[in-house]
N, C-alpha and C positions, 0 to 999 in steps of 0.2 A: 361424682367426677364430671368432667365435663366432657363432650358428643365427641370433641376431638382426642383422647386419652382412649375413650372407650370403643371409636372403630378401630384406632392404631395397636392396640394390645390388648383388647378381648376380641375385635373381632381380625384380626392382622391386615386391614383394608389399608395399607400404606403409602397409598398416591395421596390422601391426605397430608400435608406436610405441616409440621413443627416450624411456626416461624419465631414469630415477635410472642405469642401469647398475649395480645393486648389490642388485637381485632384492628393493629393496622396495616399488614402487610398483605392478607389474603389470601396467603398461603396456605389456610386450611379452608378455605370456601364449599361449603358444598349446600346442596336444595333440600328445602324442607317443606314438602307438601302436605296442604291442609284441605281438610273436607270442607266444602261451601257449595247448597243446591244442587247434589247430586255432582258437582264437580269436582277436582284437586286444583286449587292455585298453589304454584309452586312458586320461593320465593329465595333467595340466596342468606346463608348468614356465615358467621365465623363460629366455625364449631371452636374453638378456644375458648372461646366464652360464653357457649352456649351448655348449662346444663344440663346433665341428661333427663333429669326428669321430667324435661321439656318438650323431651322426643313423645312423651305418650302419645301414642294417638295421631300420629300424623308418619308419614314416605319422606325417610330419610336417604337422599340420594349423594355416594358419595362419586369421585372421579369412574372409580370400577362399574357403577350403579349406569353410568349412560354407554358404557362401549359396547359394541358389537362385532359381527365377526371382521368386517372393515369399519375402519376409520369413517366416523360419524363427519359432517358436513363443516361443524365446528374445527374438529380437527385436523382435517384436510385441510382447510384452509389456512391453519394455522402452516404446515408444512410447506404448503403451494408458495407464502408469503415468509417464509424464514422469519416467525416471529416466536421462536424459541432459543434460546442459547444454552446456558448451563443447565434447562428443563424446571428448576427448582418450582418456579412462580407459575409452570403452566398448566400445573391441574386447577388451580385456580381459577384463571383467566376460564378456563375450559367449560369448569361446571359453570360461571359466571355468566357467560356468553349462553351457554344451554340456556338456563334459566330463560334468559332476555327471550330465547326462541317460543318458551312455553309460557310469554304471558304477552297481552295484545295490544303492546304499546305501537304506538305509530312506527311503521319499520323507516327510521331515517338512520340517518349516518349519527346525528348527535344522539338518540336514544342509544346506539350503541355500544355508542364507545361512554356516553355515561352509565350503561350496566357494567362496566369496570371499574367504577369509582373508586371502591375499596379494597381494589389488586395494584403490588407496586410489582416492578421488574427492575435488577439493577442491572442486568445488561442489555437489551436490546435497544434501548431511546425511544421505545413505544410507535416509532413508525411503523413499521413491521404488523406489531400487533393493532395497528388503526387501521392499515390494509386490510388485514385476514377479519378486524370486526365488520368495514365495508363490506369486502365481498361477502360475508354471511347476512349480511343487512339486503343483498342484492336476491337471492334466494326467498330472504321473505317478503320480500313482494308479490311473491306469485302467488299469495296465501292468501290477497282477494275475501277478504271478509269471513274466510274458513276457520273453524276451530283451532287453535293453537296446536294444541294438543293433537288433534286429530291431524293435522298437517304434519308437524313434527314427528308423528310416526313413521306419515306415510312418504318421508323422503328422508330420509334415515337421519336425523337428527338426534330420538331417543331408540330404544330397543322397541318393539311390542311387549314387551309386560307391562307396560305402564298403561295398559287397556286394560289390566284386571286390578289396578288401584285403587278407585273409586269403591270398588263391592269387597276390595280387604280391608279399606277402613271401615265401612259401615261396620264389621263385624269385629271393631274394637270398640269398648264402649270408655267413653268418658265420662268420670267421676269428679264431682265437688262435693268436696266433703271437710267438713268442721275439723279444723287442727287446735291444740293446745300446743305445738312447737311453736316458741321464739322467733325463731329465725326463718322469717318468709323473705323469698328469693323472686320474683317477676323477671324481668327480663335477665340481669346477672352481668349486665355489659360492664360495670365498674364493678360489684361486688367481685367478678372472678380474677380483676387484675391485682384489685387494691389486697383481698384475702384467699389468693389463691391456694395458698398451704394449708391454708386451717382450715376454711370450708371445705373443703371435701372430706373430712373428718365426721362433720356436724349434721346433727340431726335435722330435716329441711322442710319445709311446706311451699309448694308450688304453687304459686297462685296467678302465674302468667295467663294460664287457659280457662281461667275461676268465672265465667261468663257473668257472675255477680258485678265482677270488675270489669266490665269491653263494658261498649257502646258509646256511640256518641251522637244527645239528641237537639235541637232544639223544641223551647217552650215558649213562643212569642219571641221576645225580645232576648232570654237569655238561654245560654248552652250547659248541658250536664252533661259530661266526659267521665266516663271509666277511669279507676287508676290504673287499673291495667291496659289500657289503650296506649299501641306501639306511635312511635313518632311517624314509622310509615301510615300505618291506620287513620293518624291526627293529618296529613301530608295530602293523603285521598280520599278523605270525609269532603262530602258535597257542603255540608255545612260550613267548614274551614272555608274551600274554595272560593263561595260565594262570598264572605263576609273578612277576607283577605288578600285581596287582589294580587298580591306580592307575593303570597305565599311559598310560592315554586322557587322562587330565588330563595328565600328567605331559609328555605327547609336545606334548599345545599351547605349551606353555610354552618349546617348544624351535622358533625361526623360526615359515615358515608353510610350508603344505601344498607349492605350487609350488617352494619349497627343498628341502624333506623328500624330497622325490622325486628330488630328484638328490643332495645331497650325501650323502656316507660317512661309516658311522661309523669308519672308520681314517683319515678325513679329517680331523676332528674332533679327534684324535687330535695326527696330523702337523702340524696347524697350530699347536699349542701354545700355545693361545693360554691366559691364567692363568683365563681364564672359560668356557674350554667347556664347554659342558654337558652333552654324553655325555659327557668325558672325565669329570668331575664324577661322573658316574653313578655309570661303570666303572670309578673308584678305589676305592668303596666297596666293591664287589664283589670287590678282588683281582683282578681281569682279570689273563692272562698275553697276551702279543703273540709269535708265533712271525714272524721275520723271515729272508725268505730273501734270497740273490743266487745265480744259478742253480743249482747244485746244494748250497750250502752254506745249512741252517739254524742257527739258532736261536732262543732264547727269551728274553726280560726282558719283566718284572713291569713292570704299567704304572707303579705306584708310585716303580721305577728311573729308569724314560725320559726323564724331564725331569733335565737336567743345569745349567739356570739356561735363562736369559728367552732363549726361541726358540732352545734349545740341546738336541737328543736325542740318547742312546745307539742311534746309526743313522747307518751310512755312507750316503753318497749313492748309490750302488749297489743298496742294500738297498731293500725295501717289507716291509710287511707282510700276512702272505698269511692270517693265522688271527687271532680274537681267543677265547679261552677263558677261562671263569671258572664259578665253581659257580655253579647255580640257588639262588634261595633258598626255602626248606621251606615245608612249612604252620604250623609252632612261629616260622620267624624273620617280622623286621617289616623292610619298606623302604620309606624316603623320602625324596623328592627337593623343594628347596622352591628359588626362583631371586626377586628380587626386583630388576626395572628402573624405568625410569622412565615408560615405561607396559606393560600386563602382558604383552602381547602382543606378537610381532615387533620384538624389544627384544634388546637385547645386555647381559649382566644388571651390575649394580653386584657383587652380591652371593649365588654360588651353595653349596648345601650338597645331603650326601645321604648318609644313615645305612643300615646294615643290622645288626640286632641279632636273635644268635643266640639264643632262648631259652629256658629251663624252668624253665618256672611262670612265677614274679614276679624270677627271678634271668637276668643276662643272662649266657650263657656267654662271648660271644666280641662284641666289637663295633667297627664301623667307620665311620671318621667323614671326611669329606672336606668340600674348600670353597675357591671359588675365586675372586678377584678381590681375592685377601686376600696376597698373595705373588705374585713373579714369574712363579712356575709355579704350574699346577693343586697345589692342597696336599693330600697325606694326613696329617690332624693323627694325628700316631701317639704322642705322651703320650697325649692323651686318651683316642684310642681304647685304646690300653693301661690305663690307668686304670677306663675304664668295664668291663671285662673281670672277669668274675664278682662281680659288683655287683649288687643287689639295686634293685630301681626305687623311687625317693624323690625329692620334693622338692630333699632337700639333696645328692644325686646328680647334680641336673640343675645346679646350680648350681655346683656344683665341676668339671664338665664344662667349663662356660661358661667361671669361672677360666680352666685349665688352656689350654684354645682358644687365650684371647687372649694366652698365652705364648709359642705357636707360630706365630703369623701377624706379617706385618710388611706393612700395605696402605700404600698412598700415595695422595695426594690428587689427583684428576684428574678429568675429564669428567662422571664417574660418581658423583662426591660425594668428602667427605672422608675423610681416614683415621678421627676418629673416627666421622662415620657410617658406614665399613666394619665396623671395630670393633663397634659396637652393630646392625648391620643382621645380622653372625653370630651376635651372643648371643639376637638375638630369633628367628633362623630356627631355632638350635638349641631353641628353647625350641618353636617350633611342631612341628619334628619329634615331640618328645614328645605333644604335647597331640593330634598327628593319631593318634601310634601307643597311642598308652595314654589314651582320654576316659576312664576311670575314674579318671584322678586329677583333683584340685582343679585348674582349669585358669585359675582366678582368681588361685591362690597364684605358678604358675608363671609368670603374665602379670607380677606384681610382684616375681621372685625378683631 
């Protein structure tokens, strides 16, 4: 069952609330604390879709989990600022905000109110609650370089039990261990929307916490990534950061924070869906995917994996254990641009992501993806062959565009029509340009 079913009616913890079930409303938020060097990082997710067998091993903290005998700092302020109405969406917002208090991001006004990302409210207009996030933002200032956690305490933000944390995980132990069940589950952020009803019937292997699967390293020039490494994890790898300059913009654009934190980027991947947006990323890249079933490897190219609509080169036996692809240099340029129907926590119409190898003004080698434009994630590979030792021009960008829309076949659906698919890639391709090269006429290329 999933974290949110099993505190509401096994354990009767009911400030939890029943929303959407599809990790976009918020309304079942609450923190899940994990052991790391003697410490607990605590981090927010959507018990909806979080399943339980995820909880091993880690402080599951629900709305009841931070009260004390008065109202905590967070929720005072919530009061002081009348950013509650019908109550529905405020345990939420509540655990949301804690959380932001117990990890040591820069206390500013934008980190705060973007630890709300994945809470909506349909009454208050969110003033109210950007107030009550300020003035809790106001507060941690005074924490002056001090433990999160250790502050937190000591001005009433959490209870004191959360001092004997740390020494009641160590004495749960964590197990990986070799399964013969089918159906392995990692993070579950699509699997518990799309099979809600069945899955929780089925017999499961967890492999989110499977430490075979985390890490992410570099080796020279290229990167080896976990399949089970979360999009958060992928988002604050020093390795990412470094060899991504954009990448903070680029990670918002993908769900929200309490997703990020649980689903996989091999999740992402397996779901096949023709618009994901790491996979999106990660075509661009050449990613390769090493796929085992117990002692038999091997390897295809993500560019292969997709066989037609929710069809992979992957037995059901098999996962994927590694994802590897080159870094890209300080000479190459990458961009990812995604456009929904609103910007944020949106499932995209129309996504793209370039990576162009370079020297000087000529491009050695370039690649070009895009997705919601064909049944599978597409790597447009005329183009990108065509852009390949190409000199950057105006009438380069446009015979790209060309060329694209030779290779894509969108349909008309939810998401707009075929020909706005159509024209929604010739303009993203046209922005790729304009964010990686403003030295050129970026007026010419808005009318090309």
């Amino acid at each position: 069952m999933t974290l949110l079913d099993f505190v509401r009616y096994q354990k009767h913890l009911v400030g939890t609330k029943i929303g959407c079930r599809e990790g976009d409303c918020g309304a079942c938020t609450i923190l899940v604390g994990e052991s790391c060097d003697d410490k607990v990082n605590y981090h927010s997710v959507t018990s909806c879709l979080m399943p339980i067998g995820n909880a091993h091993g880690k402080h599951i903290v629900t709305i009841e989990g931070i009260n004390g005998t008065n109202l905590n700092i967070v929720q005072q302020s919530f009061v002081d600022q009348g950013a509650t109405q019908c109550g529905f969406c405020t345990p939420g917002f509540i655990v949301a905000l804690t959380g932001y208090c117990l990890n040591d991001h820069l206390p500013t006004r934008e980190n705060a109110i973007d630890a709300m990302n994945g809470n909506i409210c349909r009454c208050t207009g969110y003033k109210s609650i950007e107030k009550a996030a300020t003035s809790i933002n106001e507060n941690l200032k005074l924490r002056n370089g001090q433990d999160p956690l250790t502050f937190a305490i000591a001005n009433n933000i959490v209870p004191d039990y959360f001092k004997t944390i740390p020494g009641r995980l160590k004495e749960i132990k964590s197990i990986n261990k070799d399964s013969e069940k089918i159906k392995k589950v990692a993070g579950g952020t699509d699997l518990y929307v799309q099979q809600h009803d069945t899955i929780v019937h089925e017999e499961l292997d967890f492999i989110l916490d499977n430490s075979l699967l985390k890490g992410i390293t570099q080796i020279n020039n290229s990167c080896e990534m976990g399949a089970s490494t979360t999009v958060s994890e992928m988002a604050h790898s020093p390795v990412f950061i470094k060899h991504f300059p954009a990448l903070k913009n680029i990670i918002k654009l993908v769900s929200s924070t309490p997703i990020r934190n649980m689903a996989t980027v091999a999740g992402n991947f397996t779901n096949a869906s023709p618009i994901g947006d790491l996979t999106i990323f990660f075509l661009a890249l050449n990613a390769q995917l090493k796929l085992i079933n117990g002692d038999e490897s091997r390897v295809v190219a993500l560019r292969d994996f997709y066989k037609g609509y929710k069809q992979l080169d992957k037995k059901p036996e098999e996962i994927i254990e590694k994802i590897v692809f080159e870094l890209p240099d300080a000479n190459d340029k990458f961009n990812f641009e995604k456009v929904c129907k609103r910007t944020h926590l949106d499932i995209a119409s129309v996504n793209t992501a370039i990576l162009l190898k370079m020297n000087g003004d000529e491009i050695m080698e370039g690649s070009i993806s895009a997705g919601g434009v064909g049944p599978v994630p597409k790597y447009l590979s005329a183009a990108s062959e065509y852009i390949s030792g190409k000199k950057i021009s105006i009438a380069l960008i446009k015979e790209i565009i060309e060329i694209a829309q030779t290779e894509i076949s969108p349909i008309s659906d939810a998401r707009g029509t075929e020909a706005y698919k159509r024209l929604l890639l010739s303009q993203l391709i046209k922005a790729h340009f304009i964010c990686l090269f403003p030295e050129l006429d970026n007026k010419k290329i808005l009318f090309i």
